[in-house]
C-alpha positions in Angstrom: 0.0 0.0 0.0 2.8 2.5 0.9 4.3 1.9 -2.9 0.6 1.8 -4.4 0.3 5.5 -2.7 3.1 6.9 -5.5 1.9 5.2 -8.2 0.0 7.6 -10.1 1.7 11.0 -8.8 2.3 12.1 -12.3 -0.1 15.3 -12.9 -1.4 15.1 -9.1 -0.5 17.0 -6.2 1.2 14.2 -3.7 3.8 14.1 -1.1 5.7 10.4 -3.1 8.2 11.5 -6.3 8.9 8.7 -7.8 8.9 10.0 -11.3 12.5 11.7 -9.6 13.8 8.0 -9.9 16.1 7.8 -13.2 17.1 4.2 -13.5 18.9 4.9 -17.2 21.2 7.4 -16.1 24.3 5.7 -15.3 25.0 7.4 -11.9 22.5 5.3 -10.4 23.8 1.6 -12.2 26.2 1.0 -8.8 23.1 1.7 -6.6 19.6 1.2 -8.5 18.2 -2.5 -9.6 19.9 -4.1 -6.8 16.5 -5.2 -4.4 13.1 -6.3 -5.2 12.6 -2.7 -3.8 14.5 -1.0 -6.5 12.6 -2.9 -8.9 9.2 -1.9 -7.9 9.9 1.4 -7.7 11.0 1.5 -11.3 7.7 -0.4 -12.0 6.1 2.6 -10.2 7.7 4.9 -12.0 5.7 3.3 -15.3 2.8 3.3 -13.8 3.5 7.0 -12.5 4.4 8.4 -16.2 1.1 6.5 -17.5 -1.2 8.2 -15.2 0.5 11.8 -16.8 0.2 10.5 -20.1 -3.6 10.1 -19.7 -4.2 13.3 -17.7 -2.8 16.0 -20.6 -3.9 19.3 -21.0 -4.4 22.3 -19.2 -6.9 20.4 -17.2 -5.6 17.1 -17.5 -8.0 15.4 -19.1 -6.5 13.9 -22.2 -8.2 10.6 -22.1 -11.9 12.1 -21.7 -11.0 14.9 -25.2 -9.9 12.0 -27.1 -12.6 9.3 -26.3 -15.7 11.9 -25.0 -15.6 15.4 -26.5 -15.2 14.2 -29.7 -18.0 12.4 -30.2 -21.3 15.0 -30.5 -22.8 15.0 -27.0 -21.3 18.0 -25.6 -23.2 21.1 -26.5 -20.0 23.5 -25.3 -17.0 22.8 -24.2 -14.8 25.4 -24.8 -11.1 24.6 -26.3 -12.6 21.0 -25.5 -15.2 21.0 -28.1 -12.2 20.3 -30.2 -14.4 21.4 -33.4 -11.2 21.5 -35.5 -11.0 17.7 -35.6 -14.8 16.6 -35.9 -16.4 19.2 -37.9 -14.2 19.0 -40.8 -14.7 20.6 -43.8 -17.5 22.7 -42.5 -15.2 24.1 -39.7 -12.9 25.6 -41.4 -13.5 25.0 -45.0 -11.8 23.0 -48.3 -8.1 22.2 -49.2 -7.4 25.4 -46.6 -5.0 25.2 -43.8 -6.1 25.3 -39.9 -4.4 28.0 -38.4 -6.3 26.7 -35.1 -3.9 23.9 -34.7 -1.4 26.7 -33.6 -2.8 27.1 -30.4 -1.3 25.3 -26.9 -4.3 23.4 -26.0 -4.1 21.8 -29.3 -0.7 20.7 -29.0 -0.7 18.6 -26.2 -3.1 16.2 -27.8 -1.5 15.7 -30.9 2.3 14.9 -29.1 2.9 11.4 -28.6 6.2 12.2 -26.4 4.6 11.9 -23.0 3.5 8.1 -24.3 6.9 7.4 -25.7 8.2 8.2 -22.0 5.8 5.6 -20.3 7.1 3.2 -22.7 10.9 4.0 -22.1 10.4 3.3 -18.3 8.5 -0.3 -19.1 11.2 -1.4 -21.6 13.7 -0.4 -19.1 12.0 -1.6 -16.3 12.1 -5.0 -18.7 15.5 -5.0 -19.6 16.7 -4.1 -15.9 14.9 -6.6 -14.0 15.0 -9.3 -16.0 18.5 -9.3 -15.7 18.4 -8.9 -11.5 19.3 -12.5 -10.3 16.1 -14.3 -9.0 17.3 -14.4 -4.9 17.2 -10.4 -5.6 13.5 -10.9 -4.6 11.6 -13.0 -2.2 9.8 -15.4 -4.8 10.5 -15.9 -8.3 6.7 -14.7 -9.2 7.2 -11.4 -7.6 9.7 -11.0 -10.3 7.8 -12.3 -12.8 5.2 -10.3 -12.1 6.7 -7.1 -12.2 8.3 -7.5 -16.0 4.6 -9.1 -16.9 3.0 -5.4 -15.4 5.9 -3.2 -17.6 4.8 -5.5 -20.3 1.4 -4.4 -20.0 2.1 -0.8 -19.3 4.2 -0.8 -23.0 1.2 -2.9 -24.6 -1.6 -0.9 -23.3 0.6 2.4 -24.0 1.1 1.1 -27.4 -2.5 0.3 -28.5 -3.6 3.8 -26.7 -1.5 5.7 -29.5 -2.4 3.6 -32.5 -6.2 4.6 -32.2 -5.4 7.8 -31.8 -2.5 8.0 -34.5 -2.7 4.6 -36.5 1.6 4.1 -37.4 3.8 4.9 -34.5 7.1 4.4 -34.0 8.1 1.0 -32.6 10.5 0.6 -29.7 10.9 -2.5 -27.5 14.5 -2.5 -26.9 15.7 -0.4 -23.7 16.8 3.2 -24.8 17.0 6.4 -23.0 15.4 8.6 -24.8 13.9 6.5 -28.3 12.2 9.5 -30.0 14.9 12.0 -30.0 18.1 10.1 -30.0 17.4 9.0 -33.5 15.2 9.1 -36.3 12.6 6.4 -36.1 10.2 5.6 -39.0 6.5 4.7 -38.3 5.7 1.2 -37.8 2.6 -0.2 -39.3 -0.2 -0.1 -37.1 -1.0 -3.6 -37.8 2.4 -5.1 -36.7 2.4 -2.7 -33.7 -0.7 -4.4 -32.5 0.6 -7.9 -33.0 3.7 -6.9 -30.4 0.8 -5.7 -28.5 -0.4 -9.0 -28.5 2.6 -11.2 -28.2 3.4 -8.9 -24.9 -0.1 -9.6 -23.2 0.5 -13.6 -24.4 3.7 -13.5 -22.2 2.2 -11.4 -19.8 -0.7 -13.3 -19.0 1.5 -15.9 -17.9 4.0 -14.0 -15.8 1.0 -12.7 -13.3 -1.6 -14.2 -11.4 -5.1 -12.8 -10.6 -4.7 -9.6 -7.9 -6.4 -9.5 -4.7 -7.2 -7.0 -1.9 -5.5 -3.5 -2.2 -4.0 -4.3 -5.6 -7.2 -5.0 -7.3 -7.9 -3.2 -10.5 -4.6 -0.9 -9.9 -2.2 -2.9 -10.9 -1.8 -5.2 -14.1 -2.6 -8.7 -13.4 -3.5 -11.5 -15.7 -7.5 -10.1 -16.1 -6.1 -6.8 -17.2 -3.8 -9.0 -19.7 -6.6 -10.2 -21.1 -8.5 -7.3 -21.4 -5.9 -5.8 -23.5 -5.6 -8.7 -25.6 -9.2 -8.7 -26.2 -9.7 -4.9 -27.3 -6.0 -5.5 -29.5 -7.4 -8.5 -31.8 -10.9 -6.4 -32.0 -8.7 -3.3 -33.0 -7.0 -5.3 -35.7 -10.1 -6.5 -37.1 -11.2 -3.2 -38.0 -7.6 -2.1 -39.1 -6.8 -5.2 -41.8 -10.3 -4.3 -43.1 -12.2 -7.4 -41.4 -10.3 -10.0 -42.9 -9.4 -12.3 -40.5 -12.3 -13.7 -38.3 -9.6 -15.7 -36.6 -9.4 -11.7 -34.4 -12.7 -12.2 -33.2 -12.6 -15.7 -32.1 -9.2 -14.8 -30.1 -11.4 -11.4 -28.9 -14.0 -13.8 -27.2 -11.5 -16.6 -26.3 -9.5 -13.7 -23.9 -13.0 -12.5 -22.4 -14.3 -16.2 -21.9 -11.0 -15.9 -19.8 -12.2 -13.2 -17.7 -15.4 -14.7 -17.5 -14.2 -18.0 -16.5 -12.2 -17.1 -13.9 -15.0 -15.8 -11.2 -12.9 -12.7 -9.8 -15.4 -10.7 -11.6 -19.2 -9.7 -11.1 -21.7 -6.8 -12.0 -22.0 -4.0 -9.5 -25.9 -4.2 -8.8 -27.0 -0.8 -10.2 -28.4 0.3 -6.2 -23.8 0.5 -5.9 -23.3 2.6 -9.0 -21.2 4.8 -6.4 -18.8 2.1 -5.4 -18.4 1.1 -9.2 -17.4 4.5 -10.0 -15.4 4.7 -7.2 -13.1 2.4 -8.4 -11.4 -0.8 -7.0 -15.3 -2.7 -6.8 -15.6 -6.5 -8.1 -16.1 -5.3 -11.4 -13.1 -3.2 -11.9 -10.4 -5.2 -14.0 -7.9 -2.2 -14.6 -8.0 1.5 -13.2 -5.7 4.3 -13.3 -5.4 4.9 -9.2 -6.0 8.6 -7.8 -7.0 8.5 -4.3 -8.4 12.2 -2.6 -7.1 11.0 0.6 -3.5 10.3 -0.1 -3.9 13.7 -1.7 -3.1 12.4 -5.1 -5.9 14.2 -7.5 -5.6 16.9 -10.3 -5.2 20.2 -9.3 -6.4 22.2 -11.8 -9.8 20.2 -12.1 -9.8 17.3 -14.3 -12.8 16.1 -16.1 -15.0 15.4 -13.4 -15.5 18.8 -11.9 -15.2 20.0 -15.7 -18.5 18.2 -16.3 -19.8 19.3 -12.4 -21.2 22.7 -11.0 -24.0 23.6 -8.2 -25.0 22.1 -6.2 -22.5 19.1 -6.2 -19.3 22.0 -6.5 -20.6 25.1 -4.4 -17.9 27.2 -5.5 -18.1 26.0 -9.1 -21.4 28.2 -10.9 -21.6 26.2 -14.2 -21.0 22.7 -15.6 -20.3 21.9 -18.9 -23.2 21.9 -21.2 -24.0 18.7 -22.6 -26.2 18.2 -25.9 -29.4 17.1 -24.5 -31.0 15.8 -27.3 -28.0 13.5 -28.5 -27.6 12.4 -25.5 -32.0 11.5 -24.3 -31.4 10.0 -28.1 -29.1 7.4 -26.4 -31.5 7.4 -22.7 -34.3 6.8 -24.8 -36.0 4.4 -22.0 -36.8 6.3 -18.4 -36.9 2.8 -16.8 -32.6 2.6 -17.5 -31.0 3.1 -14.1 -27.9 4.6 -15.7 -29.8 7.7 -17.0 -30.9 8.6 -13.3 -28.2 7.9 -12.0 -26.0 9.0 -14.7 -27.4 12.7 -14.7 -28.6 15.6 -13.0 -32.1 16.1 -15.0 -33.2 19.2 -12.8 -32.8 21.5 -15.9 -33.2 19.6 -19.4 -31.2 22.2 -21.0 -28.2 21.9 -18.7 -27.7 18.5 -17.6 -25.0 17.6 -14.7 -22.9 14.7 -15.1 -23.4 12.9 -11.5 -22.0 9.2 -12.7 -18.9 10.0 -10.4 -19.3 12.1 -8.0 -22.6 10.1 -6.8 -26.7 11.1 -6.9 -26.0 11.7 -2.7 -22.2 13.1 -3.4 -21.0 9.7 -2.2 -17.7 10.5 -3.6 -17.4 13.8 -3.3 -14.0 15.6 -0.7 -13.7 18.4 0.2 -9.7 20.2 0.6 -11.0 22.6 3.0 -14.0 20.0 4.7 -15.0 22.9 7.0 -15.6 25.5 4.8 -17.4 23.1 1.8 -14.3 24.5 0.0 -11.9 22.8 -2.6 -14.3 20.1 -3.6 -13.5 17.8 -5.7 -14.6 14.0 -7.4 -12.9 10.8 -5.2 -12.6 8.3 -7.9 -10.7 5.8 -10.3 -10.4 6.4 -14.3 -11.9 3.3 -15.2 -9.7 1.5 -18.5 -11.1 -2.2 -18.4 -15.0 -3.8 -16.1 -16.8 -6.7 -16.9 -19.4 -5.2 -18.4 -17.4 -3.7 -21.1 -15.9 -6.8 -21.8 -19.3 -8.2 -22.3 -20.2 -5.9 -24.4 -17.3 -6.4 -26.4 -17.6 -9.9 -26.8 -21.1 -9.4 -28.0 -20.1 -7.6 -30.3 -17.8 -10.1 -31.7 -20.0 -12.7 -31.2 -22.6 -10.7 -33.2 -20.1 -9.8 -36.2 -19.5 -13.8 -36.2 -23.1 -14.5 -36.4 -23.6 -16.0 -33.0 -26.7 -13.5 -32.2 -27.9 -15.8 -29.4 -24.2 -15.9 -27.7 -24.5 -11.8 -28.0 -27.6 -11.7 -26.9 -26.9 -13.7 -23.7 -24.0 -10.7 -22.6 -26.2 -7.8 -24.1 -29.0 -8.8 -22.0 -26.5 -9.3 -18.7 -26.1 -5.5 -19.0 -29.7 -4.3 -20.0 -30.9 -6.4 -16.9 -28.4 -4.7 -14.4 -29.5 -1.4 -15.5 -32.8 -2.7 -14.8 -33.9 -3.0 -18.4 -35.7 -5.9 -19.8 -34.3 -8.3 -22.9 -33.7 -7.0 -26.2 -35.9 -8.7 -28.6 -35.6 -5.7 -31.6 -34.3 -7.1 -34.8 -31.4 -4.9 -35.2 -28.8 -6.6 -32.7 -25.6 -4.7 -33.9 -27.2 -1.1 -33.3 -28.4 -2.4 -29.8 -25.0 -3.5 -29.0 -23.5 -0.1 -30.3 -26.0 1.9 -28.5 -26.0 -0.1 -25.2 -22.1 0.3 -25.3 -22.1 3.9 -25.8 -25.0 4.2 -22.9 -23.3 1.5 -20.2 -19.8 3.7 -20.9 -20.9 7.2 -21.3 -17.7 9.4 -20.7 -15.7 6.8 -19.5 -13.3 7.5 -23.0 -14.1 4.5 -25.2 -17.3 5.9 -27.2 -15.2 8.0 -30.0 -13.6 4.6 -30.7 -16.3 2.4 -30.7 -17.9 4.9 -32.8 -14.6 4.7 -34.8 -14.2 0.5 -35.1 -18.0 0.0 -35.6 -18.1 2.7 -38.6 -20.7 4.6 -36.8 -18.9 7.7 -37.7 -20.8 8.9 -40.3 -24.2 7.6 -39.0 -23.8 9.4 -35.3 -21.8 12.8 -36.6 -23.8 14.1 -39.6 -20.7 16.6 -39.8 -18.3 13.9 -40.5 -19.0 12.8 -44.0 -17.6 9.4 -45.9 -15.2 11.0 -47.5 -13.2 11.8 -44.7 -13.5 8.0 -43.0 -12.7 6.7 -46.0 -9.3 8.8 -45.6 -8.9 7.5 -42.1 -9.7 11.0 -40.6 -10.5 10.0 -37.4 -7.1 9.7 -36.6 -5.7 12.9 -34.8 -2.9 15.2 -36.6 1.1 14.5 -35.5 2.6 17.9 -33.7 5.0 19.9 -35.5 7.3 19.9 -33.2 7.6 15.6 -33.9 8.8 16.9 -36.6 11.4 19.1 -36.0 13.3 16.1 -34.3 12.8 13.3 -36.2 12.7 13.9 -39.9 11.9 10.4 -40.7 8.1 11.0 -39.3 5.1 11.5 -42.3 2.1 13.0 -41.6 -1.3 11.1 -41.4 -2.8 11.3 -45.0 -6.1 13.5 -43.7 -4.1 16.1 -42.4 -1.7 16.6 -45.2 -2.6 19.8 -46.7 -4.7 21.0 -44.2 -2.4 21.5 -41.8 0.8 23.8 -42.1 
């Protein structure tokens, strides 16, 4: 527990620095990966520089712009709206460059650096202690554990950056700095996934299942099959659904999960704990904990989406766009929509799913004074009921509507909805998925893998899938350093 509390101190304010630990520079070879202890603080220091990496931006919420704001059900959100990327042609007009993409709060979200950092510390924290002599730790599985979690961290790193830029760079030898220190082509995105895969296939094997304060916040093998699920799905949609063979080995990982019993549905009446974080459903979280005083300073995207009551000192949420959304929360019986939102004012609905209906997780920095609030929870990354969803719909692109049908229902029923019985399974799936993980960053790329771009987003027209432009620019400044980079095909021409 006292090594879990540093974890994820990247981005928060927190009294542990582990992200000061700098296991490549050579001063520290005669004193660092020596002890079990050195090692897991290098693993730390991963997991530390992943927790940055998905908290970007001037209000650290990177991994809510990429998978939320994107996707039509915000009516306002300032820079956040991110029109530039979704509104295409109609934004700011043909074959013309975007002078908007000049701006800060554009930049971070198009720079891959703080992602090719995470993945320098795993592949060093890979290379180091696999070469630390086995009576360096008190059991040969605590070893093997820790290179099967850097594993994962470089994986899931990885297959973050190839949905958002397709072709990245590859890198899975130890280097200090792999970006900058030379130039590095882009790999195909297709053979980046496959080391994706071939990591969570070693993985999965190097870690058990994790119990009691390591639940959910630290890689085990359900997270490894998680990842391995969502990579062969990602590669169907990527080779152009050619290989079915992606879809069997999709379901076969989340059969695993299934299989396995450390896993069951938070009954909606606990949608607080769920959101918490760390509940039986969790599989893989990114840790912040209020009360260890690890949280995001400047906000983050749960009080962004907050205001009165739930924030006293906060006046106005973030608009969302009610009628996209009640489009989704068509049925008033779904426990998600009441618990989900703050319906007082149609116009200007609050999002409540973390913070609680009863501001269960709600803390105060100044308790006294009702001042400093902020939202006590987990980002969610991997829960059962995502998996099922997935493997429904794999099981529904196979033809196996009955096998879908069985997981759909699982999650309609929790919500307290009854069984589907429409006839069109694959937009029930789609929809169910976007309503079970509203803002939990997923829905832009299920809208993206499912082709539902064009349906969803009348602004984003065929033309512009068919080009791939879902896929987010590459900075400038990439380019500066490594002159072997090319820019995504979209982009090229609109962007100077």
């Amino acid at each position: 527990m006292l090594l879990l509390g540093g974890m994820l101190c990247g981005g928060l304010l927190s009294c542990k620095k582990l992200l000061d630990l700098k296991p490549e520079d050579s001063v520290y070879e005669a004193v660092f990966w020596k002890t079990e202890t050195d090692a897991t603080s290098g693993l730390m220091g991963a997991y530390s520089l992943l927790r940055k990496s998905l908290t970007l931006g001037g209000q650290g919420m990177s991994n809510f712009v990429y998978g939320d704001f994107t996707t039509g059900v915000f009516k306002e959100g300032g820079d956040y709206a991110l029109n530039f990327l979704v509104k295409g042609d109609e934004y700011y007009g043909t074959g013309t460059s975007v002078d908007d993409f000049r701006g800060d709060y554009i930049e971070d979200f198009q720079n891959w650096t703080p992602y090719f950092k995470t993945i320098t510390q795993a592949n060093t924290v890979i290379e180091k202690v696999s070469k630390m002599p086995d009576n360096a730790f008190k059991s040969l599985a605590v070893k093997r554990k820790i290179i099967g979690e850097a594993l994962f961290i470089r994986a899931f790193t990885y297959f973050y950056m190839v949905r958002i830029w397709g072709d990245v760079p590859l890198v899975l030898q130890y280097d200090p700095d792999p970006v900058s220190s030379k130039n590095i082509q882009r790999t195909n995105e297709a053979v980046v996934l496959d080391s994706c895969a071939s990591d969570m296939n070693k993985a999965r094997l190097l870690m058990g299942w994790n119990t009691g304060g390591d639940h959910a916040v630290r890689a085990d093998k359900g997270a490894a099959f998680a990842l391995l699920a969502h990579v062969n799905r990602w590669k169907y949609f990527v080779t152009k659904e050619s290989d079915q063979t992606l879809l069997t080995k999709s379901i076969a990982a989340i059969d695993s999960i299934t299989a396995s019993g450390k896993y069951s549905l938070v009954p909606a009446a606990n949608f607080d704990r769920l959101f918490k974080g760390r509940s039986e459903e969790g599989i893989f979280e990114i840790n912040t904990s209020a009360d260890q005083l690890e949280y995001q300073p400047n906000g983050g995207f749960y009080l962004y989406t907050l205001g009165q009551p739930y924030i006293p000192e906060k006046s106005k949420s973030t608009v969302f766009n009610s009628e996209v959304v009640g489009g989704f929360f068509n049925d008033p019986t779904d426990a998600r929509y009441d618990y989900y939102f703050d319906r007082t004012k149609v116009e200007d609905l609050i999002l409540t799913k973390y913070i609680g209906k009863n501001n269960q997780n709600r803390f105060f920095l100044d308790p006294g004074n009702s001042r400093g609030g902020l939202v006590n929870c987990n980002i969610s990354i991997f829960r059962l009921a995502e998996m099922k969803l997935l493997r429904a719909e794999c099981n529904e692109l196979l033809g196996r509507s009955s096998d879908a049908l069985t997981d759909l229902n699982d999650v309609k029923r929790r919500s307290n909805l009854t069984n589907y019985t429409g006839a069109d399974l694959k937009t029930e799936i789609f929809e169910e998925t976007f309503r079970e993980l509203f803002c939990e960053g997923h829905s832009w790329y299920d809208m993206v893998r499912n082709k539902r771009l064009v349906e969803y987003l009348d602004r984003f027209p065929q033309s512009r899938f068919d080009e791939e432009g879902w896929k987010w620019p590459i900075a400038r400044a990439l380019f500066v350093t490594n002159k072997d980079l090319a820019q995504n095909k979209y982009w090229i021409g609109r962007l100077r």
